[in-house]
N, C-alpha and C positions, 0 to 999 in steps of 0.2 A: 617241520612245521605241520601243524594239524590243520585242515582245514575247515572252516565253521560249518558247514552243513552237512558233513562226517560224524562230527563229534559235537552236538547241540549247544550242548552244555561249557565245553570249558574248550578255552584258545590257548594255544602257550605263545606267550609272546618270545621276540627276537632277545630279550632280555633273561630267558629264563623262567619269567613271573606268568603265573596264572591269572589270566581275565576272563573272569565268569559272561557269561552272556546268556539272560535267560529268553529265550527262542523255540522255546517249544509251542508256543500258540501257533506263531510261525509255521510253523514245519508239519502240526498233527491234526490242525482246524483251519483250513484256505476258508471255508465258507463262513466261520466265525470273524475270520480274520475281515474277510470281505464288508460284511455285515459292518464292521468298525468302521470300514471305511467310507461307508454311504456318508454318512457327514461328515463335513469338513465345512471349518470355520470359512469365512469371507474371504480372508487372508489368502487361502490358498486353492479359491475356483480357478484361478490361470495359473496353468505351468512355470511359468514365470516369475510366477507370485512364489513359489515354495523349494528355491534353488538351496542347495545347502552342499556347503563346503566343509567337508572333514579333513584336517591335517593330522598326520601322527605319523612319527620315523616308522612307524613298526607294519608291516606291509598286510597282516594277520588283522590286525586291527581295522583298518582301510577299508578291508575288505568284508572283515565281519557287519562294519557299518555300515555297509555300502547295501549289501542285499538287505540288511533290517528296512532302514530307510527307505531303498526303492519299493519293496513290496509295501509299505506304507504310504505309496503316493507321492514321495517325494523329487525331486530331481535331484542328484546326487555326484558330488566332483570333488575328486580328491585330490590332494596332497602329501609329499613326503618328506616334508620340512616348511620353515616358515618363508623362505623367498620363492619356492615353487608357489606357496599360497597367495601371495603375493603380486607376481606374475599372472597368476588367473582372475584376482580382484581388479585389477588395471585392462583387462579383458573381456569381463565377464561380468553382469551384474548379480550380487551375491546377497539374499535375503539374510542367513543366519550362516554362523560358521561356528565348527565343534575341533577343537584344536587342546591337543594333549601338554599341560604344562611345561614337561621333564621332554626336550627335545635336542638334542647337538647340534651346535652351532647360535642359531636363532632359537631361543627360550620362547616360550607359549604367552611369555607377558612380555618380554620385544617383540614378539607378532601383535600381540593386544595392545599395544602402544600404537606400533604401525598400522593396522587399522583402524582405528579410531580415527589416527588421523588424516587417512587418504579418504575414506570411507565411515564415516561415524554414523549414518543409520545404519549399519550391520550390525547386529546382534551376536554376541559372542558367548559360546557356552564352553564353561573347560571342564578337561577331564582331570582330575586327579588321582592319586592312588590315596588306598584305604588309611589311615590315619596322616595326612596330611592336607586336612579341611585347610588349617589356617593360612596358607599358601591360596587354597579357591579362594576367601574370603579378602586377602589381598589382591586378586585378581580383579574380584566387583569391585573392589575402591577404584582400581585402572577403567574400567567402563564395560567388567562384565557382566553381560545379561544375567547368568545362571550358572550351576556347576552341576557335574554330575560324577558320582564317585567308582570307581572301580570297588570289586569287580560290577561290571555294567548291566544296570537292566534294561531290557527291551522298552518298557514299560517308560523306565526312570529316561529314558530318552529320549523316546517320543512326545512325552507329553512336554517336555523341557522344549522342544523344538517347535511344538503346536504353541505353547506359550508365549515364546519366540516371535513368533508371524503374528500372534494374535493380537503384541501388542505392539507391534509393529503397523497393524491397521488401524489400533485404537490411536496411535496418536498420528497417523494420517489421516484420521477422520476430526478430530480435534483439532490438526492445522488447517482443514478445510473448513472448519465451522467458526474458527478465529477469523480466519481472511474472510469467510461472509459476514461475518458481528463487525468484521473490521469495515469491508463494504458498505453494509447497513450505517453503522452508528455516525462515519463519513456525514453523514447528511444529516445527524440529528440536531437539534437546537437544548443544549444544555443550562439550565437554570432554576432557580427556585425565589431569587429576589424577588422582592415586592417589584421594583421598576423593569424587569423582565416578564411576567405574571401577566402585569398591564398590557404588555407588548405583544403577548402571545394571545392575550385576550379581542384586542382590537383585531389581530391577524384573522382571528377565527369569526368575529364578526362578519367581518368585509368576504372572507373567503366564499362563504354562501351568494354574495350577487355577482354581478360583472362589474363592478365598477372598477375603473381604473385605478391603481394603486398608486402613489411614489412613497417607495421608501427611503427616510432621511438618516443619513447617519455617518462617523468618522467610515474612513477606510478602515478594513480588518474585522466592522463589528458583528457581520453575518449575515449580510442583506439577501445575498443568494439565499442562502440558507433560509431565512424568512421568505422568500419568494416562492421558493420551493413547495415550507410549508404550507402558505395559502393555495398552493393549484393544489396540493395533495388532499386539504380539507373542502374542494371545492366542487361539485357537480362536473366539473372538466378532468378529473384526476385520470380518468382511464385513455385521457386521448394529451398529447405529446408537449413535453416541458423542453422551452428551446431555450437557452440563454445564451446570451452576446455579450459580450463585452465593447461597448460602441468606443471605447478610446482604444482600443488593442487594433483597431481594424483600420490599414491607412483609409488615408480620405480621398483616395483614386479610387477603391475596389468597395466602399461602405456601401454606396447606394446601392449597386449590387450585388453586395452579401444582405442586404437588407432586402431587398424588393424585386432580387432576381433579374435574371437578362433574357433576350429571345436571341437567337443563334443568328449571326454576322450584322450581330447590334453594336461592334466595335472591333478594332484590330483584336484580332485571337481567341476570337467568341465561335469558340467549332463548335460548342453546342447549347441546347437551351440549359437554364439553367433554374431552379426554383429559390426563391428568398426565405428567410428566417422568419415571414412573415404569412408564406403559406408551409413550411416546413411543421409552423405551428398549429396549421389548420384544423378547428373542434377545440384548439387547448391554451397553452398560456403561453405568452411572450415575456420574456423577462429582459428588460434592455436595462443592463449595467453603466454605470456612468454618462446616463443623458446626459448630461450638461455638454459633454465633449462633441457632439453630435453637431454639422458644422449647418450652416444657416439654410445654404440650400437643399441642405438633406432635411435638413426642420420642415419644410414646405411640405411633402410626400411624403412624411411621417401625421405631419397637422392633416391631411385628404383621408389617409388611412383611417384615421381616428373617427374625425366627422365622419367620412362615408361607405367606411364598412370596405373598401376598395382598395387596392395597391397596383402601381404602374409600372411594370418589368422595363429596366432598360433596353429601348428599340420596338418594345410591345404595346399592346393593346389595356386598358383597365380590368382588371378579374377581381369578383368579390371574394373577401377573404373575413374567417370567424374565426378573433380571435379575440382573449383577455389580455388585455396589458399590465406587467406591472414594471415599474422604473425601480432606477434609482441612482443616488447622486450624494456625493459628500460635498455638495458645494450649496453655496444659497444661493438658489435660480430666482430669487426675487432680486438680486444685488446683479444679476447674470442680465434679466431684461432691463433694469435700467442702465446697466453697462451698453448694450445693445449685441449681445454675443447671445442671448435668447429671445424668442419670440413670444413675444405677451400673451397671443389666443394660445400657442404652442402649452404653455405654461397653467392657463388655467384650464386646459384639456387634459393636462397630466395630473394634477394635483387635487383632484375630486376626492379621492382618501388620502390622505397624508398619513403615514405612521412614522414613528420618530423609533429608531433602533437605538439603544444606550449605549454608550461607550464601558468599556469594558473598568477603568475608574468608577463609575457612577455602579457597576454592581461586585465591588471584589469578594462582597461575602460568597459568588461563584465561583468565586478560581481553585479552591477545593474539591467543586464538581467537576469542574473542567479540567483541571488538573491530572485527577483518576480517569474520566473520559476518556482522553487521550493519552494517559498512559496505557489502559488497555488497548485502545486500539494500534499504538504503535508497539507493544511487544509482539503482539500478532502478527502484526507486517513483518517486523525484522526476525521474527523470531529469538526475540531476549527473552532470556528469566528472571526477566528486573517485575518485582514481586510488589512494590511500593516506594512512596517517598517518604523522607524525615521528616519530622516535624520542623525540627529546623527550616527544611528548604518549603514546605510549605508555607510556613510563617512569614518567612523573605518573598515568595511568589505572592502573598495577599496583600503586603505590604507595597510590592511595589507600582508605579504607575500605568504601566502598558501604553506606553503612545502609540502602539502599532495593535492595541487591542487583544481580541481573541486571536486575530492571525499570529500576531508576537508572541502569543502566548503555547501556541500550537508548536511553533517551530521550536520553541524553548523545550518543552517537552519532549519534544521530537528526539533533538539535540543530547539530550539526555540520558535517553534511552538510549540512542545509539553510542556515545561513549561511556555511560556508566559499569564502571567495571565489577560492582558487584550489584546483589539482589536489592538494594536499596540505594534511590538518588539520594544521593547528599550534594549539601550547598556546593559543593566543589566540584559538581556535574555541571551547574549550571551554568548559563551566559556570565562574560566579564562586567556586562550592563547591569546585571541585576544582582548582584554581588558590592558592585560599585556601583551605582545608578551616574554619577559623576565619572566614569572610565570613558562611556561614549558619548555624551552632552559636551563633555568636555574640548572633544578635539577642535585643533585650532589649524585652518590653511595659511600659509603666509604665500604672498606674492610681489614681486617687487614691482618697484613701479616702473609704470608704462607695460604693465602686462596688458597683452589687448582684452579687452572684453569678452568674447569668445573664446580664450581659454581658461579664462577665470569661472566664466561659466561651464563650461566641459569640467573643470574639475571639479568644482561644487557640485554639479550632477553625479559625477564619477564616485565623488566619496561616502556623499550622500547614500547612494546605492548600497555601498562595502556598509555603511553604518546599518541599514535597513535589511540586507541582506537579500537584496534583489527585487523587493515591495517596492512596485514603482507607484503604487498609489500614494503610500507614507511617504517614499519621497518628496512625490508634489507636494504632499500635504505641508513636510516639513519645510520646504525650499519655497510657498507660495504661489507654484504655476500649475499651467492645466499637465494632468497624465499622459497629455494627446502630445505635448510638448519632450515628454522621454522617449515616448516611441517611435514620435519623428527622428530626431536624433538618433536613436540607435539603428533605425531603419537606415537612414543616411550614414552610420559608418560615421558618427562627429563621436559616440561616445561609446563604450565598451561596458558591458553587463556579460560576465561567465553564464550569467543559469538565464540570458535571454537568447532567443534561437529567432532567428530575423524570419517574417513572414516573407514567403516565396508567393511569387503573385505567377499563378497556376494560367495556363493559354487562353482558357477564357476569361480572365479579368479585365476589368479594361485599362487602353496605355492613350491614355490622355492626347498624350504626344505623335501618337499613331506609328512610333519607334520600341522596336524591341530589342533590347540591349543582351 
């Protein structure tokens, strides 16, 4: 065997067969050569970044690649078959790899099978011999990057492998600008109807003063989201958007996750603690489901409001600047004459009212909202789901959403993640919205003398499986407060998979002055 830097020009392989290599740049211009290498793509400013693995039985070959490559910058590791390649991909992270078709034992497309699948961002270039393209070209349909044909040029190599890395960067620059769009669009407010238009109209009025907001509206239909956009359109937008969820929070630890504690203001208070309420200091407070907010807490939220102030538990009064905006799926006017709301409470919240539309009242949206969030969840999951059918559109406009744009969100979601080709069809979608009557329909039986609490535990329990963990739609559906599922789940009465029990942390306080 010849060796390549002996004999420039021609290798004889283990086989007999001539593989050209042209390498004379190589060998008779370092400083031209050098000069080539002042630039280098993005791809490959870290070592790391431009690993490349060549396979091929033939040891001549291995090695004529190996010096090309390395005086080009590369990092370079070889192989002498496809389970030694193999063995190093499970060890070793490998940018691009250059593997010889025609190999004994393991074939060059059973290596390109096997990687793809242990390793599918690795970049695979094959070599071929001279009149046997249509063999490379079966290779790309298996998941290869590029070919390059015997006998080999220096040239035809390098640039196959700079190609390699380069667009190996472009689409990790692409998956990072999906996940920011996906970030980003997370919080937008999607719409074009006339009763959405209005909505967004009143938002941006009000966003310019301080006046306290309540927004009215079902469960699911975006009130965060609205809240959001009013601090963002608001002289307050550079200083800090806090929102609570006041029924997610037991009503041992509310007042102070709301209004903060002073250190050994209760059993397990080791240190001070700041509330949601100077957390928000300069910007906006967004409290989710007031209504839930229990009487005594109403009192110190009503002080807040009037006088600019809040009372840490065990502390002293400190003023505190902040915008309020609420909000509530329930009619707080049916709530104070129930007596579960406080009448001044009520008309200190309700200085703007905006009324958010239920997602029925605008479905010529759900085409926007539909693409919306299908963009942003292929990016997440990383699908190549490309669109929806008209079909399933048509059935998406058509149907009612009781759980709103949140129902609408996870429906998509849903889709994207089991859709098995580039386009959703009806048969991606939920069994509810296919059959609107599949889950209206169910029916519990109990027999009699079931006690009452576990009649109740299962209507909560099913309710949830039907809603799919929206414990707002549940109340809505079942007619009780939200504050009433998280007791219960908090208490271990009823079971939700995607609910994760609040851990009430050393400084919260324990009522009972017991820590279990």
């Amino acid at each position: 065997m010849t060796k390549c830097l002996d004999a420039p020009d021609t290798v004889t392989g283990g086989r007999g067969q001539a593989v050209r290599l042209d390498l004379n740049y190589l060998i008779s211009n370092e400083k031209e050569i050098g000069a080539k290498l002042a630039w280098q793509p993005p791809s490959m400013q870290e070592p790391s970044a431009q690993t490349v693995l060549v396979v091929d039985d033939e040891a001549n070959i291995l090695e004529a690649l190996q010096k090309v490559l390395t005086k080009e910058g590369f990092e370079v590791l070889t192989a002498g078959n496809g389970r030694q390649a193999l063995e190093i991909l499970r060890k070793q992270p490998i940018r691009v790899m250059i593997t010889d078709l025609r190999m004994p034992g393991m074939t060059g497309d059973d290596l390109l099978k096997a990687v793809k699948a242990i390793t599918p961002e690795v970049e695979v270039i094959v070599m071929t011999a001279y009149g046997t393209v249509e063999n490379a070209v079966e290779a790309m349909k298996l998941g290869a990057y590029d070919f390059v044909s015997k006998p080999l040029k220096r040239a035809a190599v390098v640039s196959a492998v700079r190609k390699a890395l380069d667009k190996q960067q472009l689409v990790a620059e692409n998956r990072e600008l999906k996940a920011q769009l996906a970030a980003a669009t997370t919080r937008s407010i999607v719409g074009n109807s006339q009763v959405m238009r209005a909505t967004l109209e009143m938002a941006q009025q009000v966003a310019n003063s301080s006046a306290t907001v309540l927004l009215l509206g079902e469960s699911g239909t975006g009130k965060e989201l609205l809240a959001r956009y009013i601090h963002e359109q608001s002289p307050r937008v550079d200083k800090p958007f806090v929102a609570t969820n006041c029924a997610a929070l037991p009503e041992s630890i509310l007042e102070s996750e709301l209004f903060g504690h002073e250190k050994g203001s209760f059993t397990g208070a080791v240190r001070a603690r700041a509330g949601r309420f100077q957390e928000a200091s300069g910007g906006t407070l967004f409290l989710d489901e007031i209504g839930e907010i229990p009487l005594q807490v109403q009192v110190k939220l009503l002080r807040a409001l009037q006088e600019g102030e809040v009372e840490p538990v065990g502390g002293r009064t400190t003023p505190v600047d902040f915008r309020l905006v609420c909000a509530t799926n329930r009619d707080l006017s049916e709530e104070v004459k129930a007596g579960r709301f406080r009448e001044d409470l009520y008309y200190r919240i309700n200085v703007v009212p905006v009324h958010v539309p239920p997602l029925r009242d605008r479905l010529e949206d759900v085409p926007l909202l539909v693409d919306h969030f299908l963009r942003m969840y292929t990016a997440r999951h990383g699908k190549g789901v490309e669109g929806v059918g008209d079909e399933a559109v048509e059935l998406m406009t058509r149907y009612g959403w009781p759980g709103n744009v949140r129902e609408l969100e996870n429906a998509v979601e849903r889709a994207v993640v089991l859709s098995r080709g580039p386009v959703i069809q009806v048969d991606d979608l939920p069994p509810e919205l296919r059959d609107p009557q599949a889950g209206h329909g169910r029916q519990l039986t109990f027999s009699v003398g079931t006690p009452l609490e576990e009649v109740e535990r299962r209507m909560i329990m099913e309710t949830l499986k039907f809603t799919r963990g929206d414990k707002r739609l549940a109340a809505d559906l079942l007619g009780i407060a939200t504050r009433t599922i998280y007791r219960k789940l908090e208490a271990g009465l009823i079971r939700d998979e995607s609910y994760t029990p609040h851990r009430e942390k050393s400084d919260k306080p324990d009522p009972k002055g017991i820590i279990h």
